[in-house]
C-alpha positions as CSV (number, residue, x, y, z in Angstrom):
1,X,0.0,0.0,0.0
2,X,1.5,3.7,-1.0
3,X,2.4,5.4,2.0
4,X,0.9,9.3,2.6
5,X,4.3,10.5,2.1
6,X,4.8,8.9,-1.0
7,X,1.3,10.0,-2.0
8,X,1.8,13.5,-2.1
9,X,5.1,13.4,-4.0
10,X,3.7,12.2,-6.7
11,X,0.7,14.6,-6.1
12,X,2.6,17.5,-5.2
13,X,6.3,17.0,-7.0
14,X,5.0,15.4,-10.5
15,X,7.2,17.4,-12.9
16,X,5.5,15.1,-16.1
17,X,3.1,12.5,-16.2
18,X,1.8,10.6,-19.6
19,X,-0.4,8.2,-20.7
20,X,1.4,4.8,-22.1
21,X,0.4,1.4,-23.1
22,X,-1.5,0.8,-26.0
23,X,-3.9,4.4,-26.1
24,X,0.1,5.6,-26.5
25,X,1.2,3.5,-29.1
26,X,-2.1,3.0,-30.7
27,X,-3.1,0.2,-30.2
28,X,-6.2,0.4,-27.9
29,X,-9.0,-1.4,-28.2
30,X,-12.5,-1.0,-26.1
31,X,-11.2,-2.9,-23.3
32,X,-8.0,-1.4,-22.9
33,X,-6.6,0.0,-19.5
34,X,-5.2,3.3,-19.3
35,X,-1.7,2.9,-18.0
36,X,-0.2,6.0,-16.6
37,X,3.8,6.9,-15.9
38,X,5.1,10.0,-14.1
39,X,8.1,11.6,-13.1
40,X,8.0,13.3,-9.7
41,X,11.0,15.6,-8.5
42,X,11.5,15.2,-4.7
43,X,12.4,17.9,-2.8
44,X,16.1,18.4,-2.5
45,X,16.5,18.8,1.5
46,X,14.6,15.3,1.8
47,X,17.7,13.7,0.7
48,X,19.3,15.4,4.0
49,X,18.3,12.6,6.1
50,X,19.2,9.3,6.8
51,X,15.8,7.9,5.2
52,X,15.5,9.3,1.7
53,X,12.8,9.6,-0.4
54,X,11.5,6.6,-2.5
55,X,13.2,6.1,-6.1
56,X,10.0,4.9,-7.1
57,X,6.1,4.9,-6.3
58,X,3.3,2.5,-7.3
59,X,0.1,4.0,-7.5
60,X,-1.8,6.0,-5.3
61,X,-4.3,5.1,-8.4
62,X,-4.6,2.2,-10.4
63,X,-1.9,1.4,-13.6
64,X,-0.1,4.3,-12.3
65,X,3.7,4.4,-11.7
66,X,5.9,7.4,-10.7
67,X,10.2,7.3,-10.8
68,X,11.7,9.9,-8.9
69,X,13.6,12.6,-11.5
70,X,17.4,11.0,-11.1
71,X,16.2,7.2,-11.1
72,X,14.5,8.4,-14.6
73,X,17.4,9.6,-15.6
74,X,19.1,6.7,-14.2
75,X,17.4,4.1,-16.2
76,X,17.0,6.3,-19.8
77,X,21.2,6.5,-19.7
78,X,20.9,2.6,-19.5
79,X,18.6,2.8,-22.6
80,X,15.9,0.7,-20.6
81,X,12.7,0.7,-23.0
82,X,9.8,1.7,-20.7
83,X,11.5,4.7,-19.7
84,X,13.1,5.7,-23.2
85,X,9.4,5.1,-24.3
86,X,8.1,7.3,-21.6
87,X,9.5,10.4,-22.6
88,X,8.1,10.5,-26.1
89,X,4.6,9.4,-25.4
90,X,2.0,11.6,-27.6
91,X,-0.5,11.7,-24.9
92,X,0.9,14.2,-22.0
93,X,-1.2,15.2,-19.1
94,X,0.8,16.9,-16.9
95,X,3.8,19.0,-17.4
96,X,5.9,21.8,-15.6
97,X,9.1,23.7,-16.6
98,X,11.3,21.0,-15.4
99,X,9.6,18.6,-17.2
100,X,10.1,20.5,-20.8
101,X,13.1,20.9,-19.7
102,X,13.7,17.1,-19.7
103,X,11.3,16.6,-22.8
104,X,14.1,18.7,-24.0
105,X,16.8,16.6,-23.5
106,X,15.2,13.4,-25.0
107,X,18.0,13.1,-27.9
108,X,20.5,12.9,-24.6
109,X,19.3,9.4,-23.7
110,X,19.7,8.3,-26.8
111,X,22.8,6.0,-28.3
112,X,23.4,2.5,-29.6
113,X,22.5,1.0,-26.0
114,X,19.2,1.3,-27.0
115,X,20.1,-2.2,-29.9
116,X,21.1,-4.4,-26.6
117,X,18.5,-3.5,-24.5
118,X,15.2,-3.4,-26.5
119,X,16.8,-6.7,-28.5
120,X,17.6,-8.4,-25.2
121,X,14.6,-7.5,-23.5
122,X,12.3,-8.6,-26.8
123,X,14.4,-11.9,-26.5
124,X,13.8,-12.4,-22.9
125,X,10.2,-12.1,-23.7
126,X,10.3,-14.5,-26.8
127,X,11.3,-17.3,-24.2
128,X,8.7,-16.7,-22.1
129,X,6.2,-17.0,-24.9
130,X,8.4,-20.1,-26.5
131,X,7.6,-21.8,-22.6
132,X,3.8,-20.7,-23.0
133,X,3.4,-22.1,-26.4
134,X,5.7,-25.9,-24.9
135,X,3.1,-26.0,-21.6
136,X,-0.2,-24.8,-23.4
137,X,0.1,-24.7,-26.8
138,X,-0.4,-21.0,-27.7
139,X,1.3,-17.9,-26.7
140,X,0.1,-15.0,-24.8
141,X,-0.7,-13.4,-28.0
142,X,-1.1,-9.9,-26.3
143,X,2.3,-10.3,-25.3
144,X,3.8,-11.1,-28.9
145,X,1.6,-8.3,-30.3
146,X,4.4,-6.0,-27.9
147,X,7.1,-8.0,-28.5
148,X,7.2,-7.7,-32.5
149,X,6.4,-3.5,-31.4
150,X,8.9,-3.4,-29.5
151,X,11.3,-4.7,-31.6
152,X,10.0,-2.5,-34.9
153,X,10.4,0.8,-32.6
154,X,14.2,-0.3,-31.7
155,X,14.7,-1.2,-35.0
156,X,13.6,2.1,-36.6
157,X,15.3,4.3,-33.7
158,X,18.6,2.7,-34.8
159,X,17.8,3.4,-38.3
160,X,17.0,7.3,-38.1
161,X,18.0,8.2,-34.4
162,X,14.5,9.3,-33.5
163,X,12.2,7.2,-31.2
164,X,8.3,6.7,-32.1
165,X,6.4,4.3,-30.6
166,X,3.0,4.8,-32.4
167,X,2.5,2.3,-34.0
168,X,0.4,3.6,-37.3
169,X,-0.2,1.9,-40.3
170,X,1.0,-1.3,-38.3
171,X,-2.1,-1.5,-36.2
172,X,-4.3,-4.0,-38.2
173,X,-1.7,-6.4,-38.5
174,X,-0.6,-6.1,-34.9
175,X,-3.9,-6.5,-33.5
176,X,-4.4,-9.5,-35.5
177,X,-1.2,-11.2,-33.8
178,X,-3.2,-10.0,-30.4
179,X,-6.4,-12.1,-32.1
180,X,-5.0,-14.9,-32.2
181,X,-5.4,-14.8,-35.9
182,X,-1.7,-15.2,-36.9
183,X,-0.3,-18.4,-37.0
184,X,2.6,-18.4,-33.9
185,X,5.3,-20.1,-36.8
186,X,4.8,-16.6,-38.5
187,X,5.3,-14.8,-35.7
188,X,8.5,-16.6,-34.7
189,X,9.4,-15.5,-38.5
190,X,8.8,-11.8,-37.9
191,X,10.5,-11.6,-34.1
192,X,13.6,-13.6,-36.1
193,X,13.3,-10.9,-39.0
194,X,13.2,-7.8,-36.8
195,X,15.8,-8.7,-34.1
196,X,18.3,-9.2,-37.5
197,X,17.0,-5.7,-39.1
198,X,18.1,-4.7,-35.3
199,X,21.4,-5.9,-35.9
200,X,21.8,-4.6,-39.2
201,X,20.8,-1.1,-38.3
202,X,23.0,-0.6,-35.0
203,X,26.3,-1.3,-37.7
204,X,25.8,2.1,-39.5
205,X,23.0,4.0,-36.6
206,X,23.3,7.5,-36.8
207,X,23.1,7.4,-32.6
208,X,25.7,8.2,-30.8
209,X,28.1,4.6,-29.2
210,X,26.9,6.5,-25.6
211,X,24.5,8.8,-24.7
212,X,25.5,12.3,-23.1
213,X,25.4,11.5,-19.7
214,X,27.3,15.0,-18.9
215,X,24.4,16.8,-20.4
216,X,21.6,14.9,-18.5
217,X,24.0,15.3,-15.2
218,X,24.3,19.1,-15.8
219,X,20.5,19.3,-15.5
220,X,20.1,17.2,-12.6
221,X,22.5,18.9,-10.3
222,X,21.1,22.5,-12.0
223,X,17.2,21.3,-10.4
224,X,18.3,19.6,-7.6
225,X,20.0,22.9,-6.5
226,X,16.1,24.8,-7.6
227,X,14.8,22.7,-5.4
228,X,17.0,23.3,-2.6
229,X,16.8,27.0,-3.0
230,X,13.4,26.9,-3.0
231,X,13.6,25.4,0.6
């Protein structure tokens, strides 16, 4: 259960909040939830005492999950996918000036990390689905819908350096694999396909070998110091 304290950071401190899932990579459907992700910036003097402030909170309402500013930051450097995906969402619903200012620093996070993690993440997910398929005969096919996203969007973000996760003219066909209506031999085809179009594109990516952590650093010290000043 979320604490009050960790309540009202995220009610108080959210510095940018979005909608994800599939209404953000548009692939919704009537009965799909609305899956929310936040950033919240905790006050700099909390981090004075021996108990510091969470690095993450889950909740206080349903699908919704907050990061603390620096564990953001934290994770995008790494490349992880959920948070790389986070910051380019199309559907914002909460935003101050510190969270433009990190919107603005999107093409920071970005580098070639981005091919291992979305690739070894889309294979680590592949297995689980393989083991699904061995105990029951069929996949989640929800699950391989995301998968063979996931591994377009990492594809194309190593071809052109930019990151989009709508999906667009892909939807049909995507929401068929979620139907059930795709055989799972085809689908083992296209996750085989994209995760070599993945290795292809990271040998001549326009992305940077490592993102610019200085940059990103520059901006965290810059609000954790706002914050402090602010009292």
């Amino acid at each position: 259960m979320i604490t009050p304290d960790a309540e009202a950071l995220v009610r108080d401190h959210t510095v940018y909040s979005c909608v994800m899932g599939s209404r953000a990579f548009g692939l919704a459907t009537d009965d799909s939830d609305t899956d929310r992700r936040g950033i919240f910036l905790a006050p700099t003097p909390l981090f004075w005492h021996f108990t510091k402030p969470p690095t993450h909170v889950d909740g206080p309402d349903l699908e919704q999950f907050s990061w603390e500013l620096e564990r953001f930051c934290d994770l995008a450097l790494r490349a992880n996918p959920n948070v790389l995906e986070c910051l380019h969402s199309p559907l914002v619903e909460r935003i101050d000036a510190t969270g433009r200012e990190l919107l603005g620093l999107r093409g920071a996070f970005l580098s070639r990390r981005a091919h291992e993690t979305f690739v070894r993440y889309a294979m680590g997910q592949r297995r689980k689905l393989e083991a699904d398929v061995r105990q029951y005969g069929a996949p989640r096919w929800k699950h391989a819908m995301h998968l063979l996203r996931l591994l377009t969007s990492g594809r194309d973000l190593l071809r052109t350096g930019e990151l989009t996760i709508e999906v667009g003219d892909a939807r049909e066909e995507l929401l068929a694999v979620k139907r059930g209506e795709v055989a799972w031999s085809e689908v083992e085809r296209r996750m085989t396909r994209l995760a070599e179009e993945n290795d292809e594109a990271v040998t001549r990516s326009p992305l940077p070998p490592e993102p610019d952590r200085d940059r990103v650093e520059a901006f965290l010290v810059r609000t954790r110091r706002a914050s402090a000043a602010a009292g």
